[in-house]
N, C-alpha and C positions, 0 to 999 in steps of 0.2 A: 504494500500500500504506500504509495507516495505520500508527502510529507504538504500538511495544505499551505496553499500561496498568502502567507499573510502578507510579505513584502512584495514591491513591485523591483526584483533583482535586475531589470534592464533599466530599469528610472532611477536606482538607487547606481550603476552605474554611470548612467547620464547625468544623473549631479554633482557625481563625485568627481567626473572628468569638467564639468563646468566651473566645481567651485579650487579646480585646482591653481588656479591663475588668482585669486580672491584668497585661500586657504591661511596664509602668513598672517593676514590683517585680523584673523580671529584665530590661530591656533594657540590661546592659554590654555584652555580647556582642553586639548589632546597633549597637549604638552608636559602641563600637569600630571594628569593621567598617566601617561607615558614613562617619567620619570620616577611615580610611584609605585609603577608595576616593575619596573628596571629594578629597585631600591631590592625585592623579593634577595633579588640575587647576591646580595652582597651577607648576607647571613650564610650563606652557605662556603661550605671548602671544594664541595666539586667544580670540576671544570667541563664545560659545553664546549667543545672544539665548534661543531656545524648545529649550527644556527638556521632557523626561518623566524622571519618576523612577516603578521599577515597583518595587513593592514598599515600601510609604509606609512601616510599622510607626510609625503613629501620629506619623507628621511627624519621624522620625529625618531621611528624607533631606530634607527640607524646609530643618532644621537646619543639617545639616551643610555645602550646597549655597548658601547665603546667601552672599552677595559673593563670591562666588567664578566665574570664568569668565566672567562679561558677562551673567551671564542675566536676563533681564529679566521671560519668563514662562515658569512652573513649571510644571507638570500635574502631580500624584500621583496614583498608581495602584494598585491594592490585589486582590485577589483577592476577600477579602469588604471589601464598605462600613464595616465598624464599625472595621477596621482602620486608616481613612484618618484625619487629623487635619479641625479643625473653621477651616480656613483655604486662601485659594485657592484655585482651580479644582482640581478634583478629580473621579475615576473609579475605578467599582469594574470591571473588566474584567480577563479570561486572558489571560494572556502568550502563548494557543494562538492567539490570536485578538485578535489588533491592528488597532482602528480606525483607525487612522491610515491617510491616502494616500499613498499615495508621494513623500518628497521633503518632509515638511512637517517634521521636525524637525531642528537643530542637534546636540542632546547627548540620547541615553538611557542612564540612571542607573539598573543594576538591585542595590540591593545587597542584595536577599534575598527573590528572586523564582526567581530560573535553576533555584536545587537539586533543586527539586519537578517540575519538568516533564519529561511526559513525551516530546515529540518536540521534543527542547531544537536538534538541527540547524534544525528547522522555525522555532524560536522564532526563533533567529540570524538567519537569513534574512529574519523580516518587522520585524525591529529593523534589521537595512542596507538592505530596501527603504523602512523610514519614515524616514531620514535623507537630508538634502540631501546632494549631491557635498560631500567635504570634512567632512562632522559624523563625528562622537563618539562612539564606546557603550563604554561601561565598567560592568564589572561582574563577580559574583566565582561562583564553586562552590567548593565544599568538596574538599578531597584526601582521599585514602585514609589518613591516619592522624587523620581528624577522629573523635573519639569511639572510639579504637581500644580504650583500656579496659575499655569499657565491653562493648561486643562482642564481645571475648575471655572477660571475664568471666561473660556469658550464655551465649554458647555451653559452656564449660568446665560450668558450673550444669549446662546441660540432658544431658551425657555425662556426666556425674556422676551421676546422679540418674536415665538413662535414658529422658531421656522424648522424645517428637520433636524432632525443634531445627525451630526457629522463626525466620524473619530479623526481628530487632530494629531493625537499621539499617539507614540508607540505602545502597544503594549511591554510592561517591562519584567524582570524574575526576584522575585524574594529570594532570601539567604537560603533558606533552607530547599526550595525549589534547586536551587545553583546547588545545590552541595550534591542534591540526590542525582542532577545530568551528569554530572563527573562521577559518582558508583554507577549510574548504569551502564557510563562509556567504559567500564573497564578499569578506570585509574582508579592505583593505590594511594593511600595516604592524602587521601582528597580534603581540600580543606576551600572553606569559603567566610571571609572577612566582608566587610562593609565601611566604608566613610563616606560622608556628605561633604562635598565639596561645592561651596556657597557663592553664589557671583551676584555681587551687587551694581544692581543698573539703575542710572538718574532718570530715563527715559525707557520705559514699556517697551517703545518702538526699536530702540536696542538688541533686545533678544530676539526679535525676529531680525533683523537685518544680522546680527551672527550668526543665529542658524543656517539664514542662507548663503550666509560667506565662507560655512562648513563644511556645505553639501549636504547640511541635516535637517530638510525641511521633511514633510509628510511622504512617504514611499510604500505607507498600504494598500494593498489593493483594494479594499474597500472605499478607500477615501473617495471623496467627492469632487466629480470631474469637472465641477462648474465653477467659478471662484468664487471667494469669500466672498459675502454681502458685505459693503462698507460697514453697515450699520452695526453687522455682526462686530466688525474689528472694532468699530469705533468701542464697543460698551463693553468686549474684553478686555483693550487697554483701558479706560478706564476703572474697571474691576480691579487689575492692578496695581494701577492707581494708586486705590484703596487702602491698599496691602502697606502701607511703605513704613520702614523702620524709623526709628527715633532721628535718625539722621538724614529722613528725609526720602531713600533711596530703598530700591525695590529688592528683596533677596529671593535669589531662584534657584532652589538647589535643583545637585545633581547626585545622588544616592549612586556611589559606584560600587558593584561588587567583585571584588579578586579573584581569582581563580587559582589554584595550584592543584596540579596532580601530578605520580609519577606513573610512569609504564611501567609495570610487575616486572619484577625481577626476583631469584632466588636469596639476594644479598639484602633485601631490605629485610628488617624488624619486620616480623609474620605475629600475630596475636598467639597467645598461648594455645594449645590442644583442648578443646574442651574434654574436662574431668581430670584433666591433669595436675591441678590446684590441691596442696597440701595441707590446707584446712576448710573445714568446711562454713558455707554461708552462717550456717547455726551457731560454729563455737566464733566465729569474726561477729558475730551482733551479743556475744552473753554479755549483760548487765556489765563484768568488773573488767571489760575489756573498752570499754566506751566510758566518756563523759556523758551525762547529760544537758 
């Protein structure tokens, strides 16, 4: 059974090759990101010789990725071509569809690939089979209070004013949704963190003119083919408005969630045997073995 079309994967390429000429003037927010997911690595003592990073944004992960981990060679990868930077070995290819064989990479670096896809188990899966025993995947989705603002604020608009409602935004993955796609893709030692990371705007009309300098406007297939009614936008940015902190200025988070898992290998820490355990539940809970 194929995996349903929630994104529109040729339109979400079409903007990501249009906003690549635009992309500098707004990349804090990948950059950020980027750097954060980078940072994973430097707790660790292993080394990633071969490297993929999905999702280049113009050589952010490239950046970010330099001396760090052991890596020796890079591959960036992009959705559309124009999005990739004009250095090292580089590929425009879908996350749906991984040329890679099995077993030939160290580390996959996805810091702003995952969000868009639509059969993102499917994805998981051919990112642990293109890693060796023992490599790497790291990388992020968005949580359900990314953009909440803003989605509140259209929706309200469009019951206001009566008119169809329209899904604006993405849908996004809870922590714990995120933890369970990485066990069923097969990765070990799966772990899933969370930070909001808060961008404050003087002007409403701000974050929409980023979004589209990012390439990260609406790319559902369901979205609405007709354009926004003025009057919709007018009384969403006002709704915002509404919203402003003490100092005046709008906060619009973006709830990112981590990623890390490894590809099973026989050297990692394995859980004990069950029944292997030299005491039992019963005498670990007696009264003079506990505080209360």
């Amino acid at each position: 059974m194929s995996a349903p079309s929630i994104f529109d994967r040729r339109l979400s390429r079409t903007r990501r090759a249009r906003a690549a000429k635009t992309f500098s003037k707004a990349d804090f927010l990948w950059r950020e990101i980027t750097e954060r997911l980078a940072e994973r690595l430097d707790d660790l003592n292993q080394v990633f010789p071969t490297a993929l990073a999905l999702g280049s944004r113009g050589g952010l992960a490239r950046d970010a990725l330099g001396g760090r981990g052991g890596i020796q060679w890079l591959v960036e990868a992009d959705l559309a071509s124009e999005a990739l930077s004009d250095q090292g070995p580089r590929l425009a290819l879908d996350l749906e569809a991984l040329p890679f064989s099995g077993g030939s990479l160290d580390l996959v670096f996805s810091a702003g690939d995952l969000h868009l896809v639509n059969d993102l188990p499917g994805g998981l899966v051919q990112i642990r089979q293109a890693l060796r025993p023992d490599g790497l995947f790291l990388g992020i989705l968005f949580g359900p209070a990314t953009l909440a603002p803003l989605s509140q604020a259209l929706l309200k608009a469009e019951a206001e004013l009566n008119v169809p409602v329209s899904p604006h935004v993405s849908p996004f993955v809870d922590i714990r949704d995120a933890a369970a796609l990485l066990q069923r893709a097969g990765f070990a030692l799966p772990v899933a963190d969370t930070e909001i990371i808060t961008v404050r705007y003087n002007e409403p009309l701000r974050l929409l003119q980023d979004l589209r300098l990012m390439g990260e406007t609406s790319v559902l297939s369901e979205r609405s083919r007709y354009p926004m009614r003025r009057q919709v936008l007018l009384n969403a940015l006002a709704q915002l408005t509404k919203n402003t902190e003490d100092d005046g200025r709008i906060a619009v988070p973006f709830e990112v969630v981590f990623l890390a898992g490894w590809c099973p290998a026989s050297s990692q820490q394995q859980p004990a045997r069950r029944g292997s355990g030299s005491m039992s539940l019963a005498d670990a809970l007696k009264p003079d073995q506990h505080s209360s």
